[in-house]
KELUM-470943 format. One line per 4 residues: number of its first residue (from 0); their letters; for each residue x, y, z of N, C-alpha, C. Coordinates in steps of 0.2 Angstrom, whole numbers, plus 2048, in hexadecimal, padded with zeros to 3 digits. Example, Ala and Ser with C-alpha at 12.3 -4.5 7.8 and 13.67 -1.06 7.14 Angstrom:
// KELUM-470943
0> as> 842,7E4,827,83E,7EA,827,842,7F0,827  840,7F5,823,844,7FB,824,840,800,827 .
//
This chain:
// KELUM-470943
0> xxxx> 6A3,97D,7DA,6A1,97A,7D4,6A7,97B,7CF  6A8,976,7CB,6AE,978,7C7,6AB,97C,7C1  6B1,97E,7BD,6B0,984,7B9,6AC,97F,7B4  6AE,978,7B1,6A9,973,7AE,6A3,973,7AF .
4> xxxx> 6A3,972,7B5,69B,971,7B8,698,977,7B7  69C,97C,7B8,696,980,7B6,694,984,7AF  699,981,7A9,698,983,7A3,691,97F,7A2  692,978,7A4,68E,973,7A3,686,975,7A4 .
8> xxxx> 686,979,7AA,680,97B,7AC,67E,981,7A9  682,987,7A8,680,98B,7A4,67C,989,79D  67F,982,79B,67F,981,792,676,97E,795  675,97B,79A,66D,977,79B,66B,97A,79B .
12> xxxx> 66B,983,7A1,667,986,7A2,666,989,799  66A,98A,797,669,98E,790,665,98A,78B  667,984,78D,662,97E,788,65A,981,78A  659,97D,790,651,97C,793,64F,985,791 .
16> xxxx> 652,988,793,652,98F,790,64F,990,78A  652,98D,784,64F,98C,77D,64B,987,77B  649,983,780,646,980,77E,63F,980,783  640,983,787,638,986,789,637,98C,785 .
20> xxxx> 63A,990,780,638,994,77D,634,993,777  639,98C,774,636,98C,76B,62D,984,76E  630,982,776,627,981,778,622,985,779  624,98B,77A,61F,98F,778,61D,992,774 .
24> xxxx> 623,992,76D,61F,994,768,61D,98E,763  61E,989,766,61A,982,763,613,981,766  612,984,76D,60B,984,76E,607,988,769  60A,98E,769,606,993,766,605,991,75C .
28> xxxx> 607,98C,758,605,98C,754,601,985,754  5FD,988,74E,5F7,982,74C,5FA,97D,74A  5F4,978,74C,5F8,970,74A,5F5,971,742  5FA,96A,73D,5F6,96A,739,5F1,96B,737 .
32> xxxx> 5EC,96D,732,5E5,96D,732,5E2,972,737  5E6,973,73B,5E0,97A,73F,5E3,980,73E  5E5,983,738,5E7,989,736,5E3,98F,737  5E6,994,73B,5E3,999,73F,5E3,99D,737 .
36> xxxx> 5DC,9A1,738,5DD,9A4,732,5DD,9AC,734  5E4,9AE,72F,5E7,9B1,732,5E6,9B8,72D  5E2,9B5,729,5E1,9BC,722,5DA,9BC,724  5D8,9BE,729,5D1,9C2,72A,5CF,9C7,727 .
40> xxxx> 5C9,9C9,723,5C8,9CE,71F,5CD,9D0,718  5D1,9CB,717,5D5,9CA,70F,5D0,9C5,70A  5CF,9C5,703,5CC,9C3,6FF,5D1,9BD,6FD  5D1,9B5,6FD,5D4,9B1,6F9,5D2,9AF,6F2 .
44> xxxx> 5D3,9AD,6EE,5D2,9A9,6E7,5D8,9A6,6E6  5D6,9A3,6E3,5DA,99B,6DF,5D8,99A,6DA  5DF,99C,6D7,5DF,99D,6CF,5E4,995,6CB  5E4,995,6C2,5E6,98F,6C2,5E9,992,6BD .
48> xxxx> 5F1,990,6BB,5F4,991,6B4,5F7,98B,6B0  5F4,989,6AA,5F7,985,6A7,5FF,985,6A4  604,980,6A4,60B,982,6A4,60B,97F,69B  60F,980,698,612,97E,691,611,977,690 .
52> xxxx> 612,972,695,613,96C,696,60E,969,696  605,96F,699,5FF,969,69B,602,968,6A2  603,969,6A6,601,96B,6AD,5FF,972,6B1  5FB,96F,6B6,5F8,975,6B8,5F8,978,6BF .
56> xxxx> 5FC,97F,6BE,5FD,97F,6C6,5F8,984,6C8  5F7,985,6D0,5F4,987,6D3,5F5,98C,6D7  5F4,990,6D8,5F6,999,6DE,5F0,999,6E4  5F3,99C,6E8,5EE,99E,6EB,5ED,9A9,6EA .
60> xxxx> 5E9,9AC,6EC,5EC,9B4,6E9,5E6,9B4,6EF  5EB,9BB,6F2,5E6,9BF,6F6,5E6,9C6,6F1  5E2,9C7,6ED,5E2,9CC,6E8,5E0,9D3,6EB  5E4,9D8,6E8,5E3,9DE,6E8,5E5,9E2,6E2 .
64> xxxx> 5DE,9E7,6DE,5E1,9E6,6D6,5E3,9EC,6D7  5E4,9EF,6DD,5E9,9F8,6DA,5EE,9F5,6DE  5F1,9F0,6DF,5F8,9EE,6E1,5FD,9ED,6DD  604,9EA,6DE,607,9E7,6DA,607,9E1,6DB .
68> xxxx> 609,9DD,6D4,608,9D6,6D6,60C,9D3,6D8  60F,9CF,6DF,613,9CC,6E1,611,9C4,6DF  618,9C0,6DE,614,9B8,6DC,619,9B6,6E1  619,9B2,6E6,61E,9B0,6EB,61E,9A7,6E8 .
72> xxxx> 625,9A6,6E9,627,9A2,6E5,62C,99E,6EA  62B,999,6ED,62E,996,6F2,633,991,6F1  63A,990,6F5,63E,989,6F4,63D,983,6F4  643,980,6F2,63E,978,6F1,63E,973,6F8 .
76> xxxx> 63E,976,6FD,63C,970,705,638,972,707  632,975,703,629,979,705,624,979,6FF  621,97B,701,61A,97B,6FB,617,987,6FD  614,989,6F9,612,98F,6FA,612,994,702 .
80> xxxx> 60D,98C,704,60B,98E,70A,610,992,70E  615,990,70D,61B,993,712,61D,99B,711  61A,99E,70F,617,9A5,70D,611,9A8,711  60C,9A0,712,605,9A3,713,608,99E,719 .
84> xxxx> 609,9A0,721,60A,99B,727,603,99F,72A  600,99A,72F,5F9,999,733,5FC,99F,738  5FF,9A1,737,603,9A6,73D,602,9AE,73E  600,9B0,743,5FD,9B7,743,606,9BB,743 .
88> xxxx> 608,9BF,73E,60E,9C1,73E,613,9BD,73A  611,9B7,73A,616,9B5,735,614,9B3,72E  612,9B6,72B,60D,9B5,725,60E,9B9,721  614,9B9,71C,618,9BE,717,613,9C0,713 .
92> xxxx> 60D,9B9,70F,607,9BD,70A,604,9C0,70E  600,9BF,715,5FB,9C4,717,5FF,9CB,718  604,9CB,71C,606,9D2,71B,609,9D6,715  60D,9D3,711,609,9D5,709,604,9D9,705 .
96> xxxx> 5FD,9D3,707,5F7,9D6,705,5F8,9DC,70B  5F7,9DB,710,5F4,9E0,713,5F8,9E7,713  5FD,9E7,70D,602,9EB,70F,600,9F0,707  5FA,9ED,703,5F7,9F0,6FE,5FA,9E9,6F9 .
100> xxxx> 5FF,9E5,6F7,600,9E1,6F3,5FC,9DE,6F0  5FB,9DA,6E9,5F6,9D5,6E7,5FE,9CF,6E7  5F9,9CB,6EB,600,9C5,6ED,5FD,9BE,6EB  603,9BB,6E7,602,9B5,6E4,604,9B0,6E6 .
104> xxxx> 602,9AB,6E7,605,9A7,6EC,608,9A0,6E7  60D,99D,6E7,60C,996,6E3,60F,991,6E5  611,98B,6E3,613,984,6E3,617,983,6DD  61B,97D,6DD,61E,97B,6D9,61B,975,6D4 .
108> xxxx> 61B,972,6D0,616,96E,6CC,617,968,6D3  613,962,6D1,613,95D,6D8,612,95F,6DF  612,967,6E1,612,968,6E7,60C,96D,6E9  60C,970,6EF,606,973,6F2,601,96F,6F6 .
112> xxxx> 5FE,973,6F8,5F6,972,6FE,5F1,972,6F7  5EC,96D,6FB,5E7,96E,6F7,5E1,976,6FC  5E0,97A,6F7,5DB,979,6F2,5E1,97B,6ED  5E8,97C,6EE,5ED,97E,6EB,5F1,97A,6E8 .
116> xxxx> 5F2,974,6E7,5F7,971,6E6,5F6,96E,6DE  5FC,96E,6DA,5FD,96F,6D5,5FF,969,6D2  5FC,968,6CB,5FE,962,6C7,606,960,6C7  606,957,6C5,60D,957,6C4,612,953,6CB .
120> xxxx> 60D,94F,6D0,60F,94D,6D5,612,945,6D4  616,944,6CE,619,940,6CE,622,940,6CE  622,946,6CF,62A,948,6D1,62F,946,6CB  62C,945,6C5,631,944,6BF,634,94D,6BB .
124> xxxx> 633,951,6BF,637,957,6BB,63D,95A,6BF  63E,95E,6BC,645,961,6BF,645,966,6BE  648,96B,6C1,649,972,6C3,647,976,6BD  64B,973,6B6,649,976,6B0,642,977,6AD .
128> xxxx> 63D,96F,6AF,638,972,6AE,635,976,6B1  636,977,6B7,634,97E,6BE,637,985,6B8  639,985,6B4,63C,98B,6B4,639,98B,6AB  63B,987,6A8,638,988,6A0,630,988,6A0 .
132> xxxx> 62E,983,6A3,624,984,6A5,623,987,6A8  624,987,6AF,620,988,6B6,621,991,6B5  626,993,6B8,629,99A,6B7,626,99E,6B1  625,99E,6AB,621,99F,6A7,618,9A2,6A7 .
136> xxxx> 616,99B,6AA,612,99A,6A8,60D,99D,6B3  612,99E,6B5,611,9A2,6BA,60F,9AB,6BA  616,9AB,6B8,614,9B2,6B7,611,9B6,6B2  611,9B1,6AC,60D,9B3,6A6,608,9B4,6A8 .
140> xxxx> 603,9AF,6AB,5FC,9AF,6AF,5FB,9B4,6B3  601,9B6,6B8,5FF,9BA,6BC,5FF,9C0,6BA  603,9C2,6B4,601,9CA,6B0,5FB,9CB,6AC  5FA,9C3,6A8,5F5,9C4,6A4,5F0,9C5,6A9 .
144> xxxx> 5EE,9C3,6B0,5E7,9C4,6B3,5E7,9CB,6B9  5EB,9CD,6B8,5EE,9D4,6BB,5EE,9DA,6B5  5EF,9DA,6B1,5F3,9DE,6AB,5F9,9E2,6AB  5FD,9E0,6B2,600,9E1,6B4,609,9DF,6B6 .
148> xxxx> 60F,9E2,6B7,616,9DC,6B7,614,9DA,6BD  618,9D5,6BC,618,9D0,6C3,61E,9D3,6C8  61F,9D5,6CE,624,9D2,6D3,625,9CB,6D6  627,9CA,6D4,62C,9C3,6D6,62F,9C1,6DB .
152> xxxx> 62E,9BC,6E0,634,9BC,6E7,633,9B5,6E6  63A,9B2,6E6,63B,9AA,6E4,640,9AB,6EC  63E,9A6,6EF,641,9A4,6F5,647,99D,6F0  64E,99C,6F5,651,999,6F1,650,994,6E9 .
156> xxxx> 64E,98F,6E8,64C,98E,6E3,648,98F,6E0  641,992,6E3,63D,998,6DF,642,99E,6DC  646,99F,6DE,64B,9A6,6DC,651,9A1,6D6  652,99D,6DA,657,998,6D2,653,998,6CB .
160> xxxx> 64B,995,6CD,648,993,6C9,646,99B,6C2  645,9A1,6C7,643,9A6,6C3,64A,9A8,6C0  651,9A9,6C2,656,9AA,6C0,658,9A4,6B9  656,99D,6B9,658,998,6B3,652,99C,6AE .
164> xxxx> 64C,99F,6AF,646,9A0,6AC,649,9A6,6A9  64C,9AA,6AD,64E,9B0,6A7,655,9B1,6A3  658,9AF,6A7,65F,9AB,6A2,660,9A7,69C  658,9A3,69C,656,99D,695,653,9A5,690 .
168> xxxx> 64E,9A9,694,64C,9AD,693,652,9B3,68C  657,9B3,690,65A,9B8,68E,65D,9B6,68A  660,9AF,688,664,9AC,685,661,9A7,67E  659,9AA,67F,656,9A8,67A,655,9B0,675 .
172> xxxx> 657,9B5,677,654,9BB,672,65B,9BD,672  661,9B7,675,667,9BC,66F,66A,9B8,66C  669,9B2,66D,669,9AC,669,66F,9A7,66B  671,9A8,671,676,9A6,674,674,99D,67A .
176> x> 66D,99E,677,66B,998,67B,66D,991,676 .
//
């Protein structure tokens, strides 16, 4: 066999190799709609916050009131859920809660699962409104129904959006805005 030939056959074997692998972990997840539930013995509620605008968004919270509040705050090619996956081990809220946290879950206005999915599903706003309304009217909610700060983890544009939220923020109390 030429030394071609058998780069070629190495690269199959490594193909079929990876790709019998990610077949088995696509067997092992739930199809849509048949989400394996993965927060056995954790507490849900679904809370609603009103943003400055008259929209209203939607959380999901495995509450814990001697924890700290975490609000998980996702980018923009998902909705919350991607925080909360049907997947035993890969569900950053459940091990969270189950790690003592009170964990927040949210969406962007127009986006989300229902019973979670959030006013505003015409797709006319822009990063700014995520960050002047939503961002706000997020964490405000989740202090004022805590009494407590929020921790915050913005996954890419969740993390853009709190960064344009505290920079308007800062830039309005020194008057540089």
């Amino acid at each position: 066999m030429t030394r071609s030939g058998a780069s070629i056959k190495a690269a199959l074997i490594g193909a079929l190799g990876l790709y019998t692998y990610y077949a088995y972990l696509g067997l092992r997840t739930p199809l849509p709609g048949q989400d394996h539930d993965v927060a056995q013995g954790l507490e849900v509620e679904r809370h609603e916050f009103d943003t400055a605008d008259g929209l209203t968004l939607r959380l999901k919270r495995y509450p814990n009131p001697d924890g700290i509040p975490v609000l998980l705050c996702r980018g923009f090619g998902g909705c919350g859920t991607c925080f909360d996956l049907p997947r035993e081990h890969r569900n950053m809220a459940v091990f969270l809660a189950r790690e003592g946290f009170d964990v927040w879950i949210s969406s962007f206005r127009g986006c989300g699962r229902e019973p979670y999915a959030s006013d505003g599903g015409d797709w006319s706003h822009t990063i700014d409104d995520l960050a002047i309304h939503d961002a706000p009217a997020l964490v405000d909610g989740v202090s004022a129904a805590t009494g407590k700060p929020v921790f915050y983890v913005g996954h890419s544009m969740g993390g853009a959006r709190s960064s344009i939220c505290t920079s308007r923020a800062r830039a309005s109390r020194t008057g540089a805005w």
